[in-house]
N, CA, C and O atoms as a Maestro MAE file, in Angstrom:
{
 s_m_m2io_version
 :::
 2.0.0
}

f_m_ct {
 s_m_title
 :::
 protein
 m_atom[264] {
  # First column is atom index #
  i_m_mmod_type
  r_m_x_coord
  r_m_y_coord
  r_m_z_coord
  i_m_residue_number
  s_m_chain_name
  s_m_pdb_residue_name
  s_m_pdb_atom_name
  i_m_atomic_number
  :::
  1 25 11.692 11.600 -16.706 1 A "UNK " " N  " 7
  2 3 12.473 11.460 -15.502 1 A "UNK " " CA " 6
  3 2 11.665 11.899 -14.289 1 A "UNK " " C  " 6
  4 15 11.557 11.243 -13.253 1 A "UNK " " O  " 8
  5 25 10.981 13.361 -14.592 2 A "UNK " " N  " 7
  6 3 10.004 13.862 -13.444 2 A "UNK " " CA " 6
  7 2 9.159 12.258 -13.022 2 A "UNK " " C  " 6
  8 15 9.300 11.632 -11.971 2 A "UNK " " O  " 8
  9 25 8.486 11.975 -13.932 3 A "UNK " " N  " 7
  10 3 7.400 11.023 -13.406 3 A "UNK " " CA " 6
  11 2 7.814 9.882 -12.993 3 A "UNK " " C  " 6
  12 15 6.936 9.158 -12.524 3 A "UNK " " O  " 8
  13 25 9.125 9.380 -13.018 4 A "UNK " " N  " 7
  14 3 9.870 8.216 -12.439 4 A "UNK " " CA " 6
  15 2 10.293 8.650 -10.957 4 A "UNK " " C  " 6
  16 15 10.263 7.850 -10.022 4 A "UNK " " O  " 8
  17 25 10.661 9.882 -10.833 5 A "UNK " " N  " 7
  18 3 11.363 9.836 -9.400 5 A "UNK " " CA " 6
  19 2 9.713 10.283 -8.357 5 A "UNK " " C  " 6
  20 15 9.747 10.285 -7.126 5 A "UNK " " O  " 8
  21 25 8.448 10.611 -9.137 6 A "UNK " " N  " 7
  22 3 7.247 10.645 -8.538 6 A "UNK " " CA " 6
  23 2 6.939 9.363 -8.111 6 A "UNK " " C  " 6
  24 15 6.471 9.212 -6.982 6 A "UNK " " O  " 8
  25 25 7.182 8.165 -9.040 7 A "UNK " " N  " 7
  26 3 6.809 6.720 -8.715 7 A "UNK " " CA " 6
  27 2 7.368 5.990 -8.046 7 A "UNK " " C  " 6
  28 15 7.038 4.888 -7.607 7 A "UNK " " O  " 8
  29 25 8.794 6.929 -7.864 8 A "UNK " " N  " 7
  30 3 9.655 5.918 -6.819 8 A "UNK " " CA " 6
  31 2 9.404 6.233 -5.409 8 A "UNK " " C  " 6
  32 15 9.423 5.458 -4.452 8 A "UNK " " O  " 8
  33 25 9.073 7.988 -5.439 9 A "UNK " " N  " 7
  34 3 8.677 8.096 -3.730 9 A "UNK " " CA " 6
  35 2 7.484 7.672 -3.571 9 A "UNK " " C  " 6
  36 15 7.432 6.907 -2.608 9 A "UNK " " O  " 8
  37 25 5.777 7.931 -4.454 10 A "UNK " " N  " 7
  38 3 5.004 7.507 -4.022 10 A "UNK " " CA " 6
  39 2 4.836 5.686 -3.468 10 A "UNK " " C  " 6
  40 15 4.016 5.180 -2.702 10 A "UNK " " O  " 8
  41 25 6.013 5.052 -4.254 11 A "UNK " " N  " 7
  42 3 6.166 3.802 -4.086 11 A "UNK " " CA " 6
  43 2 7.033 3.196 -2.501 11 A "UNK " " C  " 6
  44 15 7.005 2.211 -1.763 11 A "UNK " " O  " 8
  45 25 7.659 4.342 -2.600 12 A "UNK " " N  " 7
  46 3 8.776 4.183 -1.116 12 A "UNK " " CA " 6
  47 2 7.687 4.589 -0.193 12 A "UNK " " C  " 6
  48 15 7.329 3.555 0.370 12 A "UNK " " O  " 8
  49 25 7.036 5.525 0.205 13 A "UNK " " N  " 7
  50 3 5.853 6.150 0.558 13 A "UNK " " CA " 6
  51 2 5.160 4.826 0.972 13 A "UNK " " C  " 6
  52 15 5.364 4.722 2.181 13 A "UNK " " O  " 8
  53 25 4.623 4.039 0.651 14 A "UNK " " N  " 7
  54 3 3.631 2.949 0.939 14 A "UNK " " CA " 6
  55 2 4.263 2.210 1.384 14 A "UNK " " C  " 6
  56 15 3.679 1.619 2.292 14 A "UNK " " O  " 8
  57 25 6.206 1.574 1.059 15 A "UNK " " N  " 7
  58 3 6.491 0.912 1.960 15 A "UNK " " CA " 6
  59 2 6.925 0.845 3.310 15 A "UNK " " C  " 6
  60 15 7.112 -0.048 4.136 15 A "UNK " " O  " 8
  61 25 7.048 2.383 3.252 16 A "UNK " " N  " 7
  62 3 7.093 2.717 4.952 16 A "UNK " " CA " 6
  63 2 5.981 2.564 5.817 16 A "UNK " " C  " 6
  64 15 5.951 2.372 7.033 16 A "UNK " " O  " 8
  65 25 4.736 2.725 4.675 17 A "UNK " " N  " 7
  66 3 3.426 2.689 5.235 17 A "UNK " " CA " 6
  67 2 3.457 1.239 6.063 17 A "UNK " " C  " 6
  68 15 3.421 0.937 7.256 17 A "UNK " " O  " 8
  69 25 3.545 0.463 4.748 18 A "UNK " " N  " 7
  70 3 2.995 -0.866 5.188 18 A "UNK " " CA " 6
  71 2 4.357 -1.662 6.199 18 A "UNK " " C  " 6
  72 15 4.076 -2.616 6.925 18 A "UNK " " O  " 8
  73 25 5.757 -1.134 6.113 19 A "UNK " " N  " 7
  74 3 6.222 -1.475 7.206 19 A "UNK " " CA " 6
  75 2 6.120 -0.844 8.418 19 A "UNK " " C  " 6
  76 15 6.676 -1.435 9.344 19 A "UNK " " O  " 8
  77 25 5.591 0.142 8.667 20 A "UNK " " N  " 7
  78 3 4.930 0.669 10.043 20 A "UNK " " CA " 6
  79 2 3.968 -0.497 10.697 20 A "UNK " " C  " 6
  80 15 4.061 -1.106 11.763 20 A "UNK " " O  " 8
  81 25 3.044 -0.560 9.672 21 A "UNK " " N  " 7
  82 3 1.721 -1.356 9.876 21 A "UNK " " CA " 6
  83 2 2.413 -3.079 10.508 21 A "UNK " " C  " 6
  84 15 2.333 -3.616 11.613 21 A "UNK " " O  " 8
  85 25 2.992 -3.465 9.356 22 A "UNK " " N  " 7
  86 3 3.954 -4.651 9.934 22 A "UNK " " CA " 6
  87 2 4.506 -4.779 10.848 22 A "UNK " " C  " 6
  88 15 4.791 -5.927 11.189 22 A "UNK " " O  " 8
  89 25 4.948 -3.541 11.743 23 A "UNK " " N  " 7
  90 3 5.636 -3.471 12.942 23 A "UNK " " CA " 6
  91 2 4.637 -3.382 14.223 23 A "UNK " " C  " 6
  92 15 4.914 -3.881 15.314 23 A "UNK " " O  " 8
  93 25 3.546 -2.742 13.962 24 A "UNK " " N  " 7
  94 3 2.158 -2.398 14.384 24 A "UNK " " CA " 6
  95 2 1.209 -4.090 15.056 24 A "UNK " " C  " 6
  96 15 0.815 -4.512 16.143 24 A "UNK " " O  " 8
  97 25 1.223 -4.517 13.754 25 A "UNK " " N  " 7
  98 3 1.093 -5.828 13.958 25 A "UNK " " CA " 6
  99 2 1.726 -6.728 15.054 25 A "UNK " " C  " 6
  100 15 1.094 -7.293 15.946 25 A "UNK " " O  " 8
  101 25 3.069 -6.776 14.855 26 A "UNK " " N  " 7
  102 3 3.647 -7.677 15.709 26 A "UNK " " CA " 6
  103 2 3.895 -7.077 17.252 26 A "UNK " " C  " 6
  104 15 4.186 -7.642 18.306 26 A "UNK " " O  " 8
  105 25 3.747 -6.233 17.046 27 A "UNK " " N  " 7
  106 3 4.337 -5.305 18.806 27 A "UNK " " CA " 6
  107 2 2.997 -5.353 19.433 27 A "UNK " " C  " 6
  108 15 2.847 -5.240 20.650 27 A "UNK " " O  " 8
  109 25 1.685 -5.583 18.303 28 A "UNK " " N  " 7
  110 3 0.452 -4.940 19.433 28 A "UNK " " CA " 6
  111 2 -0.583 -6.157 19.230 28 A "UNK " " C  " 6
  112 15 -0.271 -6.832 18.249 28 A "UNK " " O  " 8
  113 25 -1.574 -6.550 19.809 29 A "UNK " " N  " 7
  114 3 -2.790 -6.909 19.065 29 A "UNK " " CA " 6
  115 2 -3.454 -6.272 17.850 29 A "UNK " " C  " 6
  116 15 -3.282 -5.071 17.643 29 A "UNK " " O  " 8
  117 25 -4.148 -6.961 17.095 30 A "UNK " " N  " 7
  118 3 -4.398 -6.674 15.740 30 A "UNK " " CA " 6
  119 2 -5.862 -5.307 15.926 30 A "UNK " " C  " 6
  120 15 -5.992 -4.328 15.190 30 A "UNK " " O  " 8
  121 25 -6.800 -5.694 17.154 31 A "UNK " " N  " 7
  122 3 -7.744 -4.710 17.207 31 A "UNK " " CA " 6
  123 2 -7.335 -3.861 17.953 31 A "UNK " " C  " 6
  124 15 -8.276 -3.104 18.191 31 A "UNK " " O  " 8
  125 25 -6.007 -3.399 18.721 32 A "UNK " " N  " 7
  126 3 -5.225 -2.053 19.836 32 A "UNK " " CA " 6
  127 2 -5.299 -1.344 17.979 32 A "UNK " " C  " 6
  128 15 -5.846 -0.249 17.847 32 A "UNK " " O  " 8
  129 25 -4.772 -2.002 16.800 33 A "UNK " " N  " 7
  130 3 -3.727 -1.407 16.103 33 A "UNK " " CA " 6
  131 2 -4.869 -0.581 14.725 33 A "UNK " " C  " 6
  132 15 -4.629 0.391 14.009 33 A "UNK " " O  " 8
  133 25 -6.185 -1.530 14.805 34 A "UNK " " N  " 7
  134 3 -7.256 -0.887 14.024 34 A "UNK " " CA " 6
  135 2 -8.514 -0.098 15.172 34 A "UNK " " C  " 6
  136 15 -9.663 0.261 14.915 34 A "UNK " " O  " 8
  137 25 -7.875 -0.042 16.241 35 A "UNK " " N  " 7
  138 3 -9.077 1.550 17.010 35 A "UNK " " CA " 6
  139 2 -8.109 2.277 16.943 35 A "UNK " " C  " 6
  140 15 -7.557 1.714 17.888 35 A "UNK " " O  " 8
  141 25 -7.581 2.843 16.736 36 A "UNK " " N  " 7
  142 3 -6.544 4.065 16.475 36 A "UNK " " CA " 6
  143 2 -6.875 4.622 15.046 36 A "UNK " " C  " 6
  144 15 -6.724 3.817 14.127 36 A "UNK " " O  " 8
  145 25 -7.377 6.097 14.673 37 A "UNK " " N  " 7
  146 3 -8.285 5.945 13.679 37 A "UNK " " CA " 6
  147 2 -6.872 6.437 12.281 37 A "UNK " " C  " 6
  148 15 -6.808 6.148 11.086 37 A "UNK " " O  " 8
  149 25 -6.268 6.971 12.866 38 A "UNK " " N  " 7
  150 3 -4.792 6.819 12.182 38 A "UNK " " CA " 6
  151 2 -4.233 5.711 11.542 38 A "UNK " " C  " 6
  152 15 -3.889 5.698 10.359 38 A "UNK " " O  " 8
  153 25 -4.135 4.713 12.386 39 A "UNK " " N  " 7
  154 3 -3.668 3.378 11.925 39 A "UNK " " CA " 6
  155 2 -4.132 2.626 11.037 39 A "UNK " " C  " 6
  156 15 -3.710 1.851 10.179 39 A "UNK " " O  " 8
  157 25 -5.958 3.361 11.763 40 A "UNK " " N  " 7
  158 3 -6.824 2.390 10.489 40 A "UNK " " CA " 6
  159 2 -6.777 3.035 8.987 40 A "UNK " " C  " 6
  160 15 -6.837 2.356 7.962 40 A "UNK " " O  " 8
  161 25 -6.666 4.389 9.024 41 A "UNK " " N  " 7
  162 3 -6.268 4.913 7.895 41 A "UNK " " CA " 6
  163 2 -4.709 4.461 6.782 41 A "UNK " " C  " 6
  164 15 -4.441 4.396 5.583 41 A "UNK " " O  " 8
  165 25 -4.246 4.312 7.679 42 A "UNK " " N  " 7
  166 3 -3.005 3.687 7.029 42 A "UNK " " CA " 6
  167 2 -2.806 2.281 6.383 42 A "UNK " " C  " 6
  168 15 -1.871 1.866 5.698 42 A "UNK " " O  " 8
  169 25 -4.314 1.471 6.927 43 A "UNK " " N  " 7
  170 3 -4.000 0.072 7.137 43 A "UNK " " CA " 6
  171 2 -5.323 0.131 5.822 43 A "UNK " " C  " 6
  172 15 -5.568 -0.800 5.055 43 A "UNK " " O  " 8
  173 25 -5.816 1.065 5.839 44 A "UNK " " N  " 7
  174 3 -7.144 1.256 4.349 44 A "UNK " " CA " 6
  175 2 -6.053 1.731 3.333 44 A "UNK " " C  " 6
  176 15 -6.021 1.335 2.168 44 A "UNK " " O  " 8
  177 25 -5.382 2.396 3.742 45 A "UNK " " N  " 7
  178 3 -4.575 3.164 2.309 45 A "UNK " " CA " 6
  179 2 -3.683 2.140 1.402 45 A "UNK " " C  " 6
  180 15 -3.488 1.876 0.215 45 A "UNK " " O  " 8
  181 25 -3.275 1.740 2.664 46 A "UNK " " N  " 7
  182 3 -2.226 0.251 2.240 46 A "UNK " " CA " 6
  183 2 -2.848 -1.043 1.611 46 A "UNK " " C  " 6
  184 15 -2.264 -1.915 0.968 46 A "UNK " " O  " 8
  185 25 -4.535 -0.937 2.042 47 A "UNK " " N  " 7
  186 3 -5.372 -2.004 0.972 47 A "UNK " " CA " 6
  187 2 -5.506 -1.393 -0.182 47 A "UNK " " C  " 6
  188 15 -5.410 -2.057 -1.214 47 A "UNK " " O  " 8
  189 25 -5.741 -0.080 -0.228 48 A "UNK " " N  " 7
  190 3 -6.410 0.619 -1.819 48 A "UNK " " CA " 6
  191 2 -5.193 0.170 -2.566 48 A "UNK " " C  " 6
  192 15 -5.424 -0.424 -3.619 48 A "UNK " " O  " 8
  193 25 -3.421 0.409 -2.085 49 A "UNK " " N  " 7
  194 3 -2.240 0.638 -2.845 49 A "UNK " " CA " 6
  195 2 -2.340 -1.386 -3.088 49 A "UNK " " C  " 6
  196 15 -2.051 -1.617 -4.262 49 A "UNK " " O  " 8
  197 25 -2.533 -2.208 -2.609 50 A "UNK " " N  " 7
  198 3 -2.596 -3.415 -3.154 50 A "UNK " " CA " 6
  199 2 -3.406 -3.823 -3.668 50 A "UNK " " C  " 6
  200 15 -3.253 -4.896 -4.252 50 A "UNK " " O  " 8
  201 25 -4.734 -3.105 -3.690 51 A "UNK " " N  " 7
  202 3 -5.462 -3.625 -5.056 51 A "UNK " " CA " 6
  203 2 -5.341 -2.821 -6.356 51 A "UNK " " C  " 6
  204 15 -5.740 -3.294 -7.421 51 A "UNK " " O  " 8
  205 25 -4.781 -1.584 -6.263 52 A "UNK " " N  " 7
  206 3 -4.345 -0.563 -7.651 52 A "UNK " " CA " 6
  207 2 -3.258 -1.552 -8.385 52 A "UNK " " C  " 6
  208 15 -2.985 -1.721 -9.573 52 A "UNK " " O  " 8
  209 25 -2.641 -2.263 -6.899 53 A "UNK " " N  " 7
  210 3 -0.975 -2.864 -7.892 53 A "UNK " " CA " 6
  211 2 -1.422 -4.025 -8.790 53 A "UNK " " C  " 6
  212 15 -1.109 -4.362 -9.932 53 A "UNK " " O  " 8
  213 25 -2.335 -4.556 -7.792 54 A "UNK " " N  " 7
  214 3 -2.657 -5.850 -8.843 54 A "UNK " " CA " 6
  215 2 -3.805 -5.949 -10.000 54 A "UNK " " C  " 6
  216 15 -4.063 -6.889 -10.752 54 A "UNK " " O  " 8
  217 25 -4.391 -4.693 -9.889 55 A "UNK " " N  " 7
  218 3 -5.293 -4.168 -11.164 55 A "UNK " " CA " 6
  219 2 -4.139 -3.878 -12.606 55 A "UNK " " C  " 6
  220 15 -4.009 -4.466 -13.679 55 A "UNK " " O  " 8
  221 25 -3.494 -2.778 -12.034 56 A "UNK " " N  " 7
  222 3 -2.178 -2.938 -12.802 56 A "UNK " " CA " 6
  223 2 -1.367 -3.824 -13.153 56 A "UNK " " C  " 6
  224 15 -0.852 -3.619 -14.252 56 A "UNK " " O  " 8
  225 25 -0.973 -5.001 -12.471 57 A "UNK " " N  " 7
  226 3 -0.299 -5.701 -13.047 57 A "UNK " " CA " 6
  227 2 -1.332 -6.856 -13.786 57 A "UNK " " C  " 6
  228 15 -1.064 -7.300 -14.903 57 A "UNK " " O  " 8
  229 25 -2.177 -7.155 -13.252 58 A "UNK " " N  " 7
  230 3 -3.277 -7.860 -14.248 58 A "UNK " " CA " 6
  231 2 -3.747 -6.905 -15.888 58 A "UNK " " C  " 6
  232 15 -4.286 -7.478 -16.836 58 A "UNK " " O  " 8
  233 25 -3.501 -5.871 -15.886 59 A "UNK " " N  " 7
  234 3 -3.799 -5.358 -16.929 59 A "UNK " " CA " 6
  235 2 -2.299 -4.910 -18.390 59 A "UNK " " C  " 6
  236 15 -2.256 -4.611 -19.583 59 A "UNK " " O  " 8
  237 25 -1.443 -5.118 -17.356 60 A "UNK " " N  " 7
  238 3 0.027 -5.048 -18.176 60 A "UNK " " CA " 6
  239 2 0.162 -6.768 -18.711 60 A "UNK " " C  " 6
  240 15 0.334 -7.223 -19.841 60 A "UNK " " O  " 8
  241 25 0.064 -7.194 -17.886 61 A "UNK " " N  " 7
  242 3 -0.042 -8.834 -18.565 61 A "UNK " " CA " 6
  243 2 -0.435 -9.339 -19.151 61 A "UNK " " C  " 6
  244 15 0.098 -10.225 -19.819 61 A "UNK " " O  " 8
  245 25 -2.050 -8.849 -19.173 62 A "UNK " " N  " 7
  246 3 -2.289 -9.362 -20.671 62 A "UNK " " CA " 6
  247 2 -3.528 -7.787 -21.006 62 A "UNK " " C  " 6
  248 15 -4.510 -7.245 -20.499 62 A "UNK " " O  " 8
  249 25 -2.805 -7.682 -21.933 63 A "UNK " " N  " 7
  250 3 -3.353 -6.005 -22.784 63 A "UNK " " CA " 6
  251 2 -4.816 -6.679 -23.293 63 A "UNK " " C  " 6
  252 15 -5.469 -7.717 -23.410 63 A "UNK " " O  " 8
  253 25 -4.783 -5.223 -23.497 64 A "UNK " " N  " 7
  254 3 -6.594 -5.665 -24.398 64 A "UNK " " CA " 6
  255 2 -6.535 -5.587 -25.616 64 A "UNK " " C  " 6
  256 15 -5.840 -4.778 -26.231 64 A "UNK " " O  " 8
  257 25 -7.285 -6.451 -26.115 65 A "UNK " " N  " 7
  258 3 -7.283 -6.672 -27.753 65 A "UNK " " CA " 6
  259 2 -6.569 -7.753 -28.259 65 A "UNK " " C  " 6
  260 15 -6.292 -7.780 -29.458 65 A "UNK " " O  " 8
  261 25 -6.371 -8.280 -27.817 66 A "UNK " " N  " 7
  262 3 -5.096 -9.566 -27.774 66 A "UNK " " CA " 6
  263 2 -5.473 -11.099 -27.260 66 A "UNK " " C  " 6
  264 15 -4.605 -11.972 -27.232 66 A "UNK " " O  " 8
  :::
 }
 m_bond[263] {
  # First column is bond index #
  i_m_from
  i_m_to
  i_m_order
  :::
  1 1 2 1
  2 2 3 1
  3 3 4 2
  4 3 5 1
  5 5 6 1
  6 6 7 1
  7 7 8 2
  8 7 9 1
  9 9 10 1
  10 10 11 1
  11 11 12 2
  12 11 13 1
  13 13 14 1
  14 14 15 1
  15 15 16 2
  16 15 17 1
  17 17 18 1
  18 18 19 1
  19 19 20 2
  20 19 21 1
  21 21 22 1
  22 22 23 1
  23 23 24 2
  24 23 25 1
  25 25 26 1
  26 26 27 1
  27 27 28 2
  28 27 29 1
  29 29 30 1
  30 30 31 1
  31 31 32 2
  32 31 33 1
  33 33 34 1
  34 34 35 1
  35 35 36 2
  36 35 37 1
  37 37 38 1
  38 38 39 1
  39 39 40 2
  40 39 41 1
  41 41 42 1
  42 42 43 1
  43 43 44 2
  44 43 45 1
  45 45 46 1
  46 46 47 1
  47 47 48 2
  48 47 49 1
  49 49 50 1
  50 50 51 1
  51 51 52 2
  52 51 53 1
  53 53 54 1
  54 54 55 1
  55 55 56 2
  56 55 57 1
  57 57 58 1
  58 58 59 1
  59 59 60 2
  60 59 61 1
  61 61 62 1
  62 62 63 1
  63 63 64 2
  64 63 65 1
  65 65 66 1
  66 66 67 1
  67 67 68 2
  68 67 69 1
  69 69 70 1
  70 70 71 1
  71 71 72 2
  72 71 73 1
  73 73 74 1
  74 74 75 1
  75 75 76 2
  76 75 77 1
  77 77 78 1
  78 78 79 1
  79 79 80 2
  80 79 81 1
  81 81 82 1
  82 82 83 1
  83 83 84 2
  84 83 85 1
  85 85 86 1
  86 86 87 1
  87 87 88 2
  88 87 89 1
  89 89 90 1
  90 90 91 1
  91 91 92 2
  92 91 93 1
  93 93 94 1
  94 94 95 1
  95 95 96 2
  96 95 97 1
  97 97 98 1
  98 98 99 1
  99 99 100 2
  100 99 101 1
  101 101 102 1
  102 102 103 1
  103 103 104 2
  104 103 105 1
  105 105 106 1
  106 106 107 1
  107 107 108 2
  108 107 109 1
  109 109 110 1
  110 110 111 1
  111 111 112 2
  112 111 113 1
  113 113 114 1
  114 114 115 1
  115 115 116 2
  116 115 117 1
  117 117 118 1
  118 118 119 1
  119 119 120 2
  120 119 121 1
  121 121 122 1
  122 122 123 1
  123 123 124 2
  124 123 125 1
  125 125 126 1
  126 126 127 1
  127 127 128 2
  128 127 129 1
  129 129 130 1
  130 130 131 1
  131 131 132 2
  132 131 133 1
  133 133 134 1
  134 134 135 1
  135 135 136 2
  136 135 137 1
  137 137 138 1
  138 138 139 1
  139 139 140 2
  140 139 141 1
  141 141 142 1
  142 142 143 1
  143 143 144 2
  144 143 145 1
  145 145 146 1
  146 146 147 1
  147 147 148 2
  148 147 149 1
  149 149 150 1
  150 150 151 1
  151 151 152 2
  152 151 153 1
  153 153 154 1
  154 154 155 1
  155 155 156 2
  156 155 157 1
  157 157 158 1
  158 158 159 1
  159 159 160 2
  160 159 161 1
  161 161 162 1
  162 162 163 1
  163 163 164 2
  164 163 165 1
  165 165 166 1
  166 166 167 1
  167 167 168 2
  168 167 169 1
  169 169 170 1
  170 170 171 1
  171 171 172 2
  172 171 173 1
  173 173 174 1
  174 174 175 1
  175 175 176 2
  176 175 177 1
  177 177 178 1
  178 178 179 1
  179 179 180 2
  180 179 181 1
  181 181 182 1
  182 182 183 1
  183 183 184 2
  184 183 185 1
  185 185 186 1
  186 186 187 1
  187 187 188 2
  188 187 189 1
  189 189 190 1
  190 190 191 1
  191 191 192 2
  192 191 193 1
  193 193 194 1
  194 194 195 1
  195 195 196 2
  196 195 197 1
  197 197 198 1
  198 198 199 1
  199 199 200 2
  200 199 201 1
  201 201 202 1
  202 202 203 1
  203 203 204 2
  204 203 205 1
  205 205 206 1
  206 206 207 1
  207 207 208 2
  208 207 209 1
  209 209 210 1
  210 210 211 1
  211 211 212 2
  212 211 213 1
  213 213 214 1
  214 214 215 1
  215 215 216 2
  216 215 217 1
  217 217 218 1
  218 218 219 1
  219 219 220 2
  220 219 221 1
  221 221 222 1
  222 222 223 1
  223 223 224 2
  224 223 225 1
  225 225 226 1
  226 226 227 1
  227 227 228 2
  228 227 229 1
  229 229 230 1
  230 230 231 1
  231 231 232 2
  232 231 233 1
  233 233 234 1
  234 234 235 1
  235 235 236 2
  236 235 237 1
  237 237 238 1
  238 238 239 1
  239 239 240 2
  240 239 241 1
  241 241 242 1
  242 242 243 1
  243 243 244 2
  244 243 245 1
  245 245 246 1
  246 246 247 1
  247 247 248 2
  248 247 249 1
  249 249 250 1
  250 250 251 1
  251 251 252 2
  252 251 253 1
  253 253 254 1
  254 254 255 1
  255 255 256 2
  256 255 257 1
  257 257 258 1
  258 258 259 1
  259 259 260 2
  260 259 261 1
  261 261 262 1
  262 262 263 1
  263 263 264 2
  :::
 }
}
């Protein structure tokens, strides 16, 4: 149970991220929103969390050994 309600905030966690960033986007120009060294941090964190997801889900789909 501990490690489910860890996966649900670290998971809620990124979508606030990346709807900040989404909001970021549309209100500003795309280079106002990556010189802000904050933003750009958020907008790197939010790439690492979409390539972990799809490493993961490429690796649940098809297992190894199989």
């Amino acid at each position: 149970m501990f490690r489910r309600v860890i996966g649900y905030s670290f998971t809620s966690a990124f979508v606030i991220v990346i709807a900040y960033l989404a909001y970021l986007s549309i209100a500003y120009p795309f280079m106002e929103v990556i010189g802000n060294s904050f933003n750009l941090f958020l907008f790197a964190l939010a790439a690492i969390f979409f390539v972990y997801c799809h490493f993961q889900r490429v690796y649940i789909v098809k297992p190894k050994g199989k």
